[in-house]
N, C-alpha and C positions, 0 to 999 in steps of 0.2 A: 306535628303529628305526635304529639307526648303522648305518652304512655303503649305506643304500638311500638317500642324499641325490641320487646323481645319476642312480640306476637312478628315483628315483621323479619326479625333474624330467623324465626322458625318458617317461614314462605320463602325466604330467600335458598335455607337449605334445601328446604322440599323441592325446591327449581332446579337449583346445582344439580342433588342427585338425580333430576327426571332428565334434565336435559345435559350434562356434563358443560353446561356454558357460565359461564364468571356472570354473575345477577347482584345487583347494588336496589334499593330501596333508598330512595332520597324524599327528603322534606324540601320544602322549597328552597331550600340553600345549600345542606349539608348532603353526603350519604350517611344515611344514618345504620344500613345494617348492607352486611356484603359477606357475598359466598362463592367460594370457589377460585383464591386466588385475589390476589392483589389487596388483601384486606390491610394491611399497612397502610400502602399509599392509599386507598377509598375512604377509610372509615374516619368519621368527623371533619374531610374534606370537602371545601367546598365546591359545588356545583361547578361547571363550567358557563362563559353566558351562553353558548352553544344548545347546554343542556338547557338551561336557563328561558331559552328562547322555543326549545321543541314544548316544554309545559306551556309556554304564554299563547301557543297556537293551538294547546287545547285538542291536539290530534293524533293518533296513533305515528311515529314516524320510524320506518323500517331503511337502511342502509341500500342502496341500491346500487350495482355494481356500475365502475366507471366514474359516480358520483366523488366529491371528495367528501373523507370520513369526519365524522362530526366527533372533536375532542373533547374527552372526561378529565383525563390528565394527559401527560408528557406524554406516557404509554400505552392507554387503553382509550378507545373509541365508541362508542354509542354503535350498536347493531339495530337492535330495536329498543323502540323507550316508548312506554305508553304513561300520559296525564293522570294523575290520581284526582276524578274532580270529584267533588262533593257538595252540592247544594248550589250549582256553579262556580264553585270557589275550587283553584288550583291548588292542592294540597304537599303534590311531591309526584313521584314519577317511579315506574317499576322499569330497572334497564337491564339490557343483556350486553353484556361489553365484549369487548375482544381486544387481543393486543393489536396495534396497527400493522403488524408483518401477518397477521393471520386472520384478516377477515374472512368471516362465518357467518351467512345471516339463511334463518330457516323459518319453512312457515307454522313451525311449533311455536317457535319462540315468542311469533307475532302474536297468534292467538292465546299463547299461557299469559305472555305480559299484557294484552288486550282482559282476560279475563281479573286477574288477581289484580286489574290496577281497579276495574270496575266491583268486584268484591269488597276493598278497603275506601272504597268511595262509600259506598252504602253501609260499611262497618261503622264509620266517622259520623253520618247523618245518626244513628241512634243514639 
């Protein structure tokens, strides 16, 4: 996703402060831009195959309680994470994280990272 490094640090802020939840932006490997916390350990890290695997299914996937949590790193877990496609091609992923002692999953979060993933889909196609 070159050249969307600073457009997609500026969607990751506008998230943090709508929602107060830790939001990563990834390419198909790396997080390329992260807000609200944990930006050390996220930023230029790669993917988990976990995450890895929720892009290859192409489908919005939300944290469901009971479920076991799907790992980003050591500390923080996938809440929600929606596909960045564009053109059908799997681009990267908008996620809402949380640390594993404090799962959070909201149906804002579903629908903000449902919508900015489908925005930078269509951004990528022009």
């Amino acid at each position: 996703m070159g050249g969307l490094g600073d457009f997609s640090a500026q969607l990751c802020e506008s998230l943090y402060k709508t929602t107060g939840k830790m939001v990563t932006i990834t390419d198909r490997d790396a997080c390329i831009s992260v807000a609200g916390g944990g930006r050390r350990e996220l930023t230029d890290k790669n993917i988990s195959p976990a995450l890895a695997q929720i892009m290859e299914g192409r489908q919005i996937y939300q944290h469901q309680e009971g479920s076991p949590a799907l790992p980003v790193t050591d500390h923080y877990v996938v809440s929600t994470a929606a596909p960045i496609l564009s053109e059908g091609d799997v681009l990267g992923c908008v996620v809402f994280l949380c640390e594993k002692d404090h799962m959070a999953v909201g149906e804002s979060e579903y629908k903000l990272a449902q919508t900015i993933a489908g925005f930078l889909g269509r951004h990528m196609e022009t």
